[in-house]
N, C-alpha and C positions, 0 to 999 in steps of 0.2 A: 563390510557394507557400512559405509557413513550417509545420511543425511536426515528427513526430519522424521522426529521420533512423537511428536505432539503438535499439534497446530491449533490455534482460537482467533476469531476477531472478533471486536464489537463496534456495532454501531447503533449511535443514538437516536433514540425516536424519534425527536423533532424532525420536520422537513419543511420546509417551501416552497413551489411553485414557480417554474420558469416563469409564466405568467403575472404571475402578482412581480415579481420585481421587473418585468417588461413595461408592467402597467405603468410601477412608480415613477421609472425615468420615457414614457413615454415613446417607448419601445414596440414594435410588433411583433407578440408574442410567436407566430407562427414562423414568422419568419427566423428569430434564435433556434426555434425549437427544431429547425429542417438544417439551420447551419450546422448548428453543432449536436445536432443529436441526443438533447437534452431536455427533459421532461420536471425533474424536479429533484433536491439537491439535500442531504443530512444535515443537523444543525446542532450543535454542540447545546448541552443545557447550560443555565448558568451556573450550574457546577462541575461542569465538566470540562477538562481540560487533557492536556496530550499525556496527561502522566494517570489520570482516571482511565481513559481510554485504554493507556497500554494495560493497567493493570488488569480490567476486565478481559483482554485479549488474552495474555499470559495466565490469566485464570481458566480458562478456556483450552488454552494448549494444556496445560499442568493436567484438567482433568481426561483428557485425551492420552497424553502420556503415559499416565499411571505412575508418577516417582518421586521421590522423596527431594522438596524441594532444595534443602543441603546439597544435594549429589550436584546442582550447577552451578559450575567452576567462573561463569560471565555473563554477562545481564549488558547490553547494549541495544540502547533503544536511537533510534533515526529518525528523527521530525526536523522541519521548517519553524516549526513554532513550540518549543522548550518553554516551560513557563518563566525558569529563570535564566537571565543572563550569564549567569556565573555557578548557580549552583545545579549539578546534574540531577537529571531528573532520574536515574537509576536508583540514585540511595533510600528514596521516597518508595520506591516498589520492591525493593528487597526487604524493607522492615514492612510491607504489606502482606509481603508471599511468605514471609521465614525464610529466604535465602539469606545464606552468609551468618556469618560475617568474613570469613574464608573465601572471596569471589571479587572476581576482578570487573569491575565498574565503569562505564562512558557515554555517552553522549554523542550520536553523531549528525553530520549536518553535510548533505549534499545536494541540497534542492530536493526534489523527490525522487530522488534514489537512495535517500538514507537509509532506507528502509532493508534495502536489499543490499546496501552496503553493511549493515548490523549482521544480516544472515551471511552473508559473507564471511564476516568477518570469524563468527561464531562456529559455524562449518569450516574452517579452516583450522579454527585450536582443537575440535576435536578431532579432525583427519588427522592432525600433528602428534594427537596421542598428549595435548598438556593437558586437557579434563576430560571429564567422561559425557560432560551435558554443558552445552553452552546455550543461551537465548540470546536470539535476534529477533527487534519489535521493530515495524516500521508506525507509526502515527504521526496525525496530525489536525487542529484546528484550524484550518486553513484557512490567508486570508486574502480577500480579496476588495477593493477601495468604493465604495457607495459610486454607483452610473459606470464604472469599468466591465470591460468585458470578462471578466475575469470573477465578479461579484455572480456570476450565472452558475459557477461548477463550482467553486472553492468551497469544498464539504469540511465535514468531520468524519473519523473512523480510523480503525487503525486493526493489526494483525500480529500476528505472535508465534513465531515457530522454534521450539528447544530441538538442539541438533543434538543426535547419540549415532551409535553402533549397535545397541542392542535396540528388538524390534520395533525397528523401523519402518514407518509407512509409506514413503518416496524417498529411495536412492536418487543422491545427487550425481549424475554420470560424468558431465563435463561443465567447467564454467568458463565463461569470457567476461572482458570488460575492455571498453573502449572509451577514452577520456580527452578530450584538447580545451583548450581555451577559450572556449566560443561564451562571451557573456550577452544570451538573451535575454534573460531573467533574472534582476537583483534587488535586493532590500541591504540597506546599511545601515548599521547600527543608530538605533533611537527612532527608525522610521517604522512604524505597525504595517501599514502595506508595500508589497512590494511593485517594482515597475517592471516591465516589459516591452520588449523591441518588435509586438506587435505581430507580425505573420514571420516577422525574422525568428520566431521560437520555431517555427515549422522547418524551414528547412534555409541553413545549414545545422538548425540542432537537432530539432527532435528524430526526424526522418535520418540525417548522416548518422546520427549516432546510434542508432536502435538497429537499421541496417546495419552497421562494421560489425558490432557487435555479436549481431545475428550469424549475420553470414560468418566470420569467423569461429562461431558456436558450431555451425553446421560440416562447417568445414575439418574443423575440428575431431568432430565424432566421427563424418560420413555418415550421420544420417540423413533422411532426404526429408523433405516437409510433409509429404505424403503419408509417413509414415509414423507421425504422431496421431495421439487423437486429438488434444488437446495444445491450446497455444494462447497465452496472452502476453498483452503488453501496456507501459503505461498507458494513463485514460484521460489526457486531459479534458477531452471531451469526447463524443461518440465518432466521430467520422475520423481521427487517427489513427487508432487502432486498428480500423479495418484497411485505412490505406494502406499504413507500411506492415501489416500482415501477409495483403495482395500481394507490397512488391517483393516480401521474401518468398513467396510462395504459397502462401495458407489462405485455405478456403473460409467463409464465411461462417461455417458448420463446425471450424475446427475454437472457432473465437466466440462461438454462443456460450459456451457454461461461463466464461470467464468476463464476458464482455459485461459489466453490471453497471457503467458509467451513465447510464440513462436515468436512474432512479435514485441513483447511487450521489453524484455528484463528483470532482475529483479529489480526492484524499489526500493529493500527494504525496508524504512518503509511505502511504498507507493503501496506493494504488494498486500497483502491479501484487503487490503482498496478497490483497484483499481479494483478487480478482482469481490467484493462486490458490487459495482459500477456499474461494466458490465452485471451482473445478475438483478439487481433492474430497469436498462434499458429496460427489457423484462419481467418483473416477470409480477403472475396476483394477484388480491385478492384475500388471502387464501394459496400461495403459502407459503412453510419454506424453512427457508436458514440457513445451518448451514455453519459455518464461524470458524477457529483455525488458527493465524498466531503462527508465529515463528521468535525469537531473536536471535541471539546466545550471551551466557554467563550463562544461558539459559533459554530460558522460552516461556510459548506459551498463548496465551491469547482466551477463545472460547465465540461464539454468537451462539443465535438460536432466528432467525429476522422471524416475522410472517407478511407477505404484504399487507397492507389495501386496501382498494377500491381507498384512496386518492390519490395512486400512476399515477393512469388515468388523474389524473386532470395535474398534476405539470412533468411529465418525460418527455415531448415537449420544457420545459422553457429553457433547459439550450441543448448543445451539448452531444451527448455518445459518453461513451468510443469509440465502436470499431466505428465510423465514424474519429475520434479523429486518432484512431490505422491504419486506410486503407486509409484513404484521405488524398490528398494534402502530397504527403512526399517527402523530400528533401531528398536525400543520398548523403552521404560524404564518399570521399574515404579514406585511412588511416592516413594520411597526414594530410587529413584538421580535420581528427577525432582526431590524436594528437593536433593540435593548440585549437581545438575547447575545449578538456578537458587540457589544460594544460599541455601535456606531453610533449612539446618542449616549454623552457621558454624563448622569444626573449625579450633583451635588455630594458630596458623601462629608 
């Protein structure tokens, strides 16, 4: 039995308000809030960045785990926003956690699938038998350009899962992934926000791609949609998820534990992770979780997670998501939400 043996996420107290940034650029507030299904959004402090983030996440997973953090073999973290261009953000969290120096280290970058491009990646060397414990982190700061549509969801938060064989909390059963060249979404180098083709993120990307994916997953196992209890997918905002949910088959009730994008904001590579996160805080033994995020560039990555008994013992160790998402929150009004992301740069 392979798949994940510890899981954490964290997200930061600050938030904001669809409203107040509706206000700033003169905007109706109600009317965002009905397009996209979006209430109010995570905000990074000013100490906090994708490599903070992951480490509180993997701290998290670790004490869920229970193990010795030496025993893992790879540390691969997936964000949009790496603080450095050059220098990986994994080496900064291995001399955090005690792993290593024995452990194989990277960086990845898929739009917002990195995330679950990491777990991937990590669940594959341990099914291969080359370590005993691998970590996949999705995170990210996300950003999005002062009056874009995109400044509404572009959160913080991020998630954290060490993959083993020994007691394990969700069996990985079957995976997919489905990738082409669709560029709706890009930032290049030296540019802090990126750009967008606008509804073209919809479909031909996010919807073809989460579909192939899917349905090839389903196809796959032969199991039918009905027969999960559970199901998420990226989140860039609230009303896609439940679209292409509908069109693979899944009910509205199969997409509540997971569906957190309302208050949440979009994490991107920290979405679909997070939202996986929020479900395994509640699953029982025996429950399925189908799981398909989404990149843009493009591509969609899919799980079907079966929940052990051992989840009883270890989902008390660490904090959940939604205590994480409703407690203790600080809101910041536009002002301190521009200084807090950088969007007014004072003198240094």
């Amino acid at each position: 039995m392979f798949g994940i043996v510890g899981y954490g996420s964290y997200l930061p107290r600050y938030r904001i308000k669809v409203e107040d940034i509706a206000h700033q650029w003169g905007t109706e507030p109600e009317a965002i809030k009905r397009g996209l299904l979006l209430y109010e959004k995570t905000v990074p402090g000013l100490d906090e960045d994708t490599i903070t983030i992951s480490v509180e996440a993997a701290k998290n997973a670790l004490r869920r785990a229970g193990i010795d953090p030496q025993e893992i073999g790879a540390v691969y973290i997936g964000s949009e926003s790496h603080p450095y261009a050059v220098k990986p953000s994994g080496t900064i969290l291995i001399d955090a956690l005690g792993i290593g120096p024995e452990v194989h280290v990277a960086s990845y970058e898929f739009a917002c699938k990195a995330g679950t491009e990491a777990m991937y990646v990590a669940y594959s060397h341990v099914k291969a038998g080359e370590m005993k414990y691998a970590l996949g982190i999705g995170a990210d700061t996300s950003q999005g350009a002062p009056g874009d549509a995109l400044e509404y969801s572009a959160s913080a938060g991020g998630s954290a899962f060490i993959m083993g064989s020994e007691n394990v909390v969700a069996e990985i059963l079957f995976t997919s992934s489905y990738t082409s060249d669709t560029p709706d979404f890009w930032r290049r180098e030296h540019q802090f926000y990126p750009r967008h083709a606008a509804r073209f993120t919809g479909e031909p990307a996010y919807f073809k791609h989460i579909f192939n994916a899917g349905k090839n997953l389903l196809d796959k196992s032969g199991i039918s949609p009905k027969d999960f209890k559970y199901a998420v997918f990226h989140m860039p905002n609230g009303k896609f998820p439940q679209e292409i949910g509908k069109k693979l088959g899944f009910t509205k009730e199969q997409l509540e534990a997971g569906w957190i994008v309302p208050w949440m904001g979009n994490t991107y590579s920290g979405s679909s992770p997070t939202g996986l996160s929020a479900i395994l805080d509640e699953a029982k033994a025996g429950d399925l979780i189908f799981m398909v995020s989404f990149g843009s560039g493009a591509g969609s990555d899919g799980f079907i997670f079966r929940v052990t008994e051992h989840i009883d013992k270890v989902r008390d160790l660490a904090p959940r998501v939604k205590d994480m998402l409703h407690n203790d929150k600080i809101y910041l009004d536009y002002g301190k939400y521009a200084k807090f992301r950088r969007k007014i740069i004072l003198n240094e």
